[in-house]
C-alpha positions in Angstrom: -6.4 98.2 -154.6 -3.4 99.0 -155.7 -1.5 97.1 -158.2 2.3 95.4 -157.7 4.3 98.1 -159.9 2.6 100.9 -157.6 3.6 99.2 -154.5 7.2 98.7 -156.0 6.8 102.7 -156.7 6.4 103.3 -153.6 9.0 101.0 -152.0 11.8 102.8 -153.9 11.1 106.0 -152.5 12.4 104.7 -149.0 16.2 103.8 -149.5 15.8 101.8 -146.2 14.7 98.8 -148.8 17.7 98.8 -150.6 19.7 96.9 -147.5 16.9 95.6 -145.4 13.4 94.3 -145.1 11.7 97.1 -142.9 9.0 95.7 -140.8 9.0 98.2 -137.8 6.8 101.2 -138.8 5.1 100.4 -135.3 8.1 101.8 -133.6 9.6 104.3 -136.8 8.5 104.7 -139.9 10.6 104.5 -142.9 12.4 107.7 -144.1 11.5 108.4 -147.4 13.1 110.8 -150.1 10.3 113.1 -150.0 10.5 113.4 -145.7 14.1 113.8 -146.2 13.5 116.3 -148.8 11.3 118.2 -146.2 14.0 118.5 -143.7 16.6 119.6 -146.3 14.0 122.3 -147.3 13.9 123.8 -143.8 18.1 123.5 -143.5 17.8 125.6 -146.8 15.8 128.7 -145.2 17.6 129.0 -142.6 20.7 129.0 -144.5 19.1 131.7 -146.8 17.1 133.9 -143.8 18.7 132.9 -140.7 15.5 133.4 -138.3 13.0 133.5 -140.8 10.0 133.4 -138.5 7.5 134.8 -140.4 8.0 131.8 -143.0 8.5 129.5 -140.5 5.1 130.1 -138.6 3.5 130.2 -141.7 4.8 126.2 -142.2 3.3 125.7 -138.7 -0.3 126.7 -139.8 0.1 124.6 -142.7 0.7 121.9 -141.1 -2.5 122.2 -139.1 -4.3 122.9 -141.9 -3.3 119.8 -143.3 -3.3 117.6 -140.2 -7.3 119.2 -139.5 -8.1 118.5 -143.1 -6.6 114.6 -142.8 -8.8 113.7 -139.8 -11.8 115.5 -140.7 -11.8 118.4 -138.1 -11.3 122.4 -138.5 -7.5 123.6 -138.0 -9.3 125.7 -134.6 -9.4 122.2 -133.0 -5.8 121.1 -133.7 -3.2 122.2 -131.6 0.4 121.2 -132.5 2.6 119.6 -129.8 5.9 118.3 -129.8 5.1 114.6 -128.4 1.5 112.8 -127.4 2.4 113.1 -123.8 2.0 117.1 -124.1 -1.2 117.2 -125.5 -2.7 114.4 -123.1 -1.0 116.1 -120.1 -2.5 119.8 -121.2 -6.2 118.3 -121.5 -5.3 116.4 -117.8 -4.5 119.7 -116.3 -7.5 121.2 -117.9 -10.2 118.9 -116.7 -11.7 119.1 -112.8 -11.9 116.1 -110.7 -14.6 118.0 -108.2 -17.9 116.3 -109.3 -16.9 113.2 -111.8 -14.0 111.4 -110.5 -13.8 108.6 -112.3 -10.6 108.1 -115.2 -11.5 104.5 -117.2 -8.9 102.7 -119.2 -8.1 99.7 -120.3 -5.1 97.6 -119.5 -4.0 98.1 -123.4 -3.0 101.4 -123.1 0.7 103.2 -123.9 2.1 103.4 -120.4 1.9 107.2 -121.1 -1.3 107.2 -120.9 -1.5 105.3 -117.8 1.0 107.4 -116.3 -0.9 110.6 -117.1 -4.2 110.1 -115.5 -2.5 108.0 -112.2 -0.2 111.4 -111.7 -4.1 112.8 -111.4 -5.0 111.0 -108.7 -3.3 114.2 -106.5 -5.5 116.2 -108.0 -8.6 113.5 -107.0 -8.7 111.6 -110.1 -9.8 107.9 -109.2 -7.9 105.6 -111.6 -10.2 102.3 -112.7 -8.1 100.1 -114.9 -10.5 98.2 -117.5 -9.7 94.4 -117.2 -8.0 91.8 -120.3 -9.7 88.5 -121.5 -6.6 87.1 -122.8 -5.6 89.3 -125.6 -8.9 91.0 -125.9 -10.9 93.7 -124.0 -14.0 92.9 -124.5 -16.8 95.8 -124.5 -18.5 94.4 -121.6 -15.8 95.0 -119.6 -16.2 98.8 -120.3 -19.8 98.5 -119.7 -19.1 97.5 -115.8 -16.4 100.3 -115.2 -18.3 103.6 -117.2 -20.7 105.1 -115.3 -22.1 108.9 -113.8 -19.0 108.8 -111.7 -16.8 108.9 -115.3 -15.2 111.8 -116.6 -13.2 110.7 -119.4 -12.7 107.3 -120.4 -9.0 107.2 -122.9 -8.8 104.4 -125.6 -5.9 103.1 -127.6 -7.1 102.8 -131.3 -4.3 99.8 -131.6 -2.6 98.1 -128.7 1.1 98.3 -129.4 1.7 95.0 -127.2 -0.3 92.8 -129.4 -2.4 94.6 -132.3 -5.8 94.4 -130.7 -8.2 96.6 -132.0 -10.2 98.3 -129.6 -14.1 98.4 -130.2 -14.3 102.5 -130.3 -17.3 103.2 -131.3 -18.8 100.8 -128.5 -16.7 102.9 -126.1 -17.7 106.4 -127.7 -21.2 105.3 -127.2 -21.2 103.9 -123.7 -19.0 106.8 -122.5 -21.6 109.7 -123.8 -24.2 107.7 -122.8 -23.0 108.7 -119.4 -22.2 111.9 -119.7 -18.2 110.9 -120.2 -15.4 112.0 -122.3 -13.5 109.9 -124.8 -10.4 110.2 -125.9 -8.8 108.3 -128.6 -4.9 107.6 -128.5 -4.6 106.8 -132.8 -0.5 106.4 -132.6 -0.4 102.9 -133.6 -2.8 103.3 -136.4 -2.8 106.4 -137.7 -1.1 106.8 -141.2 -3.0 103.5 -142.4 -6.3 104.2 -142.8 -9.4 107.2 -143.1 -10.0 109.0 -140.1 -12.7 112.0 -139.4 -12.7 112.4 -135.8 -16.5 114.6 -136.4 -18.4 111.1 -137.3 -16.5 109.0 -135.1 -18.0 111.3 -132.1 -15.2 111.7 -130.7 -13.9 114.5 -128.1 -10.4 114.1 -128.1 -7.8 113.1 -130.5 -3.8 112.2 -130.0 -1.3 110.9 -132.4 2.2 111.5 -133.5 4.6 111.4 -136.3 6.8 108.9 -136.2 5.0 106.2 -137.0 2.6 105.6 -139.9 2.6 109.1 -140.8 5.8 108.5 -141.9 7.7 111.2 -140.0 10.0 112.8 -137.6 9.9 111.8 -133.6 9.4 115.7 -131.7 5.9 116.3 -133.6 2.1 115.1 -132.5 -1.4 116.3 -133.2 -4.1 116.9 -130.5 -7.7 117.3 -131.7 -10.5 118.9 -129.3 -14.0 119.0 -130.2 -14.8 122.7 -131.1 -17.5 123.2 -127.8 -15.5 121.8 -125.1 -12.2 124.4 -126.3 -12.7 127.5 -124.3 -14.4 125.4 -121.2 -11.3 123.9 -121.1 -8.2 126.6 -119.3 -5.0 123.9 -119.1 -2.4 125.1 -116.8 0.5 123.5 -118.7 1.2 126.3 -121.1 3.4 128.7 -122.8 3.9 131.8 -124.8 2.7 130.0 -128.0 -0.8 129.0 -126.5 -1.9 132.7 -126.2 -4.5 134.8 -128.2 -1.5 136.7 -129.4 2.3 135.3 -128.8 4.0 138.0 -130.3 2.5 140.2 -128.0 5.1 139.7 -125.7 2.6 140.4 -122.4 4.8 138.9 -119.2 1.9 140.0 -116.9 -1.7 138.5 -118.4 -2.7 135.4 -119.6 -4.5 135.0 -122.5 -5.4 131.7 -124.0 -6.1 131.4 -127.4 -9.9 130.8 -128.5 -8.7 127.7 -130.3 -6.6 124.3 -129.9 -4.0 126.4 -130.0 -4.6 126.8 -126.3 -3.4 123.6 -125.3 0.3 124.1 -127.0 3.1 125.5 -124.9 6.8 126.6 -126.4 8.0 127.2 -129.8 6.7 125.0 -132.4 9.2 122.1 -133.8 9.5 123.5 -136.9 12.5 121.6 -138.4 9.7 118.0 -137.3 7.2 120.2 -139.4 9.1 120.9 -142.3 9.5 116.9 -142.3 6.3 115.5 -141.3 4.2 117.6 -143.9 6.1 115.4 -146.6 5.0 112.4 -145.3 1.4 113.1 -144.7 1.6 114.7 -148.1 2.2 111.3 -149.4 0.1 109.3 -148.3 -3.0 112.0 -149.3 -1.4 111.0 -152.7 -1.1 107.5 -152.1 -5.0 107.7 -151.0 -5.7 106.1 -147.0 -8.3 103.5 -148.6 -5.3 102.2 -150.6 -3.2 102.2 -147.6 -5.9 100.3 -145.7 -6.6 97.6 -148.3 -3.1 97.0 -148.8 -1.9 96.6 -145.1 -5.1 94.5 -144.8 -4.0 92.0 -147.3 -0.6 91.8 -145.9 -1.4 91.3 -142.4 -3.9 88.2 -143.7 -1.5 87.0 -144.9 0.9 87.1 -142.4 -1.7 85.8 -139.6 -2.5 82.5 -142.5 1.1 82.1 -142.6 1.9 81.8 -138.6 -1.1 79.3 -138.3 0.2 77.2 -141.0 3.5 77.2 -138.6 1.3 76.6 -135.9 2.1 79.5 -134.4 -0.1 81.2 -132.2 -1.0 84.8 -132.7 -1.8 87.7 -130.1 -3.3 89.5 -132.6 -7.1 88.3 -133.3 -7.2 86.5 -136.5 -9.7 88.9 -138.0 -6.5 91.8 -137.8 -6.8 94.4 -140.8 -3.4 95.6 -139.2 -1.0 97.1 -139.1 0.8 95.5 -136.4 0.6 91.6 -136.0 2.0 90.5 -132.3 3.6 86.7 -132.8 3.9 84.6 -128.9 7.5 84.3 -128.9 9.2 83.0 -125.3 12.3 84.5 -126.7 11.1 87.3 -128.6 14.0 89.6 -127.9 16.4 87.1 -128.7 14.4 86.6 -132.4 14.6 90.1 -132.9 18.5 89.8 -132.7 18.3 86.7 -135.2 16.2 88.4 -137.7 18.4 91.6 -137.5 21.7 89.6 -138.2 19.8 88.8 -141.9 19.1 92.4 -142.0 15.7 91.9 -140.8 14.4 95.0 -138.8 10.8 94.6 -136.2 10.7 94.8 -132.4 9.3 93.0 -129.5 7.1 93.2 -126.6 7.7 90.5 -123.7 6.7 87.5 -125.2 4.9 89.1 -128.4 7.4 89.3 -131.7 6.0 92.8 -133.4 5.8 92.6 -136.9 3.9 95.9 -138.6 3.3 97.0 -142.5 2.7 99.9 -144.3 2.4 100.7 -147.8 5.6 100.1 -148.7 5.5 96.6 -147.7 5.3 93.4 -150.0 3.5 89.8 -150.2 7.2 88.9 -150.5 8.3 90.5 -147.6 5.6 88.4 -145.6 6.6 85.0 -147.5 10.7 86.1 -146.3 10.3 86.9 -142.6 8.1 83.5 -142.5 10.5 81.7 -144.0 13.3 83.0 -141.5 10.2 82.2 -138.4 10.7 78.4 -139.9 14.3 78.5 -139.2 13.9 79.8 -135.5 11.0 78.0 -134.9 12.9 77.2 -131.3 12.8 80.3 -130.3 8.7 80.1 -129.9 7.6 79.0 -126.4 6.1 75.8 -127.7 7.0 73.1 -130.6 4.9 73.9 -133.7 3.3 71.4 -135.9 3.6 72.1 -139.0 0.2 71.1 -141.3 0.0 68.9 -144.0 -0.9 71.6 -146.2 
């Protein structure tokens, strides 16, 4: 765990804290002096090369060496796209609907990722939306829709709506069970805790940047398990997701024998520059640190609410990161809390607080004591308890 003075360390390498209480890192991360750092170090070679693409590609299979290495995978199964939606929408196009059919999702998902598959159904896909009990999907529920019909069966890791915690490794094993693909969409959670993508069985990995892993938007991660690579041909690509881009071949196709394959364009390298930083420090901060600490914060947070008697989407057992308040007038909250220089986001009726690292016990005890003043803004009266 670690101690108060590291936490305040931390803190005052985000000058974001200096001015505000920063509880949105479900939406942005914080900028920090080491991201910033990153980007000011890419300005600087291309003031001092001008097209220094040798250096610059070199950064790029860095940065996939360093993604691979964070969740446990081989830099051949990480490609490195410029949003989630690309690397979702390659593996789409790669995949046949002729024998299984079957797409199975929950109702958590990103509306990306519903988007994605239902833009499949012209190419056969048949769309079966897993069903909500309240603010839970409960792994029965996945039990009725997977089947030998199932081709690939997407999960959030996090719902960004209310914090629910999907039961992965439930899905993982009722999917392969049948024969089916997973794969996991880690945006809202990656940055806060281990990952290795090999134990957790997985076959597909997406995340991005600009959240946990403290970075840039433009920048995401797609993982694919090293024997489904090359009997995969996406027909989204681009120059970059050939054997050899600087070939310069107009008339043959190529792919690469790696993830590489399911990249397009040229790489974001000013996002890379940035988002190396930020992975950089939390590998120094140590993910197991980061976990325990969000974990006490978002206790205390979810003890806090119910003392308010305040109901919480979030289960009650949340490790975090983001805890989803019921709010009627969440959006108007929002605007309260940002005129004390309060910064988190909302959901329809769900109030989205989220930690990270840099986060304090005494930012949970401040933006509960500002819920206690706007306790009208809830869609029912709280009691408060005598305790």
């Amino acid at each position: 765990m670690l101690s108060d003075s590291e936490i305040l360390a931390i803190r005052s390498r985000f000058p974001i804290f200096a001015n505000k209480l920063y509880l949105n890192s479900c939406s942005q991360g914080a900028l920090s002096d080491t991201v910033e750092e990153g980007m000011r170090e890419y300005i600087a070679s291309w003031h001092a090369h001008g097209s220094p693409w040798d250096i610059w590609v070199a950064q790029y299979e860095a940065a996939r060496a360093q993604f691979a290495a964070f969740i446990g995978a081989t830099s051949d199964e990480v490609a490195i796209v410029p949003y989630a939606s690309a690397g979702i929408n390659s593996i789409a196009s790669a995949l046949s609907f002729a024998e299984r059919k079957k797409v199975v999702l929950g109702e958590f998902e990103f509306p990306t990722m519903g988007h994605i598959w239902l833009a499949q159904q012209k190419r056969g896909a048949q769309i079966q939306f897993v069903p909500a009990t309240g603010d839970r999907i409960r792994v029965e529920e996945y039990e009725k829709g997977i089947d030998r019909k199932t081709l690939i069966v997407p999960v959030t890791g996090v719902c960004f709506m209310n914090g629910f915690r999907s039961p992965v490794a439930d899905v993982v094993r009722l999917a392969h069970e049948h024969g089916s693909l997973v794969m996991l969409d880690d945006y809202q959670d990656c940055g806060t805790r281990p990952i290795n993508v090999h134990t957790s069985n997985l076959d597909f990995y997406v995340t991005g940047t600009l959240k946990y892993l403290l970075g840039p938007p433009g920048l995401a991660f797609l993982y694919v398990r090293q024997e489904l690579i090359e009997t995969l041909e996406p027909t989204i690509t681009g120059w970059f997701a050939q054997a050899n881009p600087f070939a310069f071949d107009v008339k043959h196709l190529e792919l690469a024998p790696s993830a590489r394959r399911f990249e397009a364009g040229s790489p974001p390298v000013t996002n890379i520059y940035a988002a190396m930083r930020g992975i950089s420090l939390l590998q120094e901060i140590g993910f197991d640190n980061v976990a325990a600490h969000i974990a006490k914060l978002a206790r205390a947070l979810l003890d806090g609410a119910a003392k308010l008697g305040l109901r919480a989407k979030t289960p009650h057992d949340s490790v975090g990161p983001l805890v989803v308040l019921h709010c009627a007038k969440a959006a108007a909250l929002v605007e309260k809390l940002a005129e004390n220089n309060v910064v988190c986001s909302s959901r329809h009726d769900g109030l989205r607080i989220s930690f990270h690292v840099y986060n304090t016990v005494a930012d949970v005890d401040a933006v509960l004591g500002m819920l206690q003043q706007n306790l009208e803004l809830f869609a029912e009266t709280p009691v408060l308890h005598a305790d």
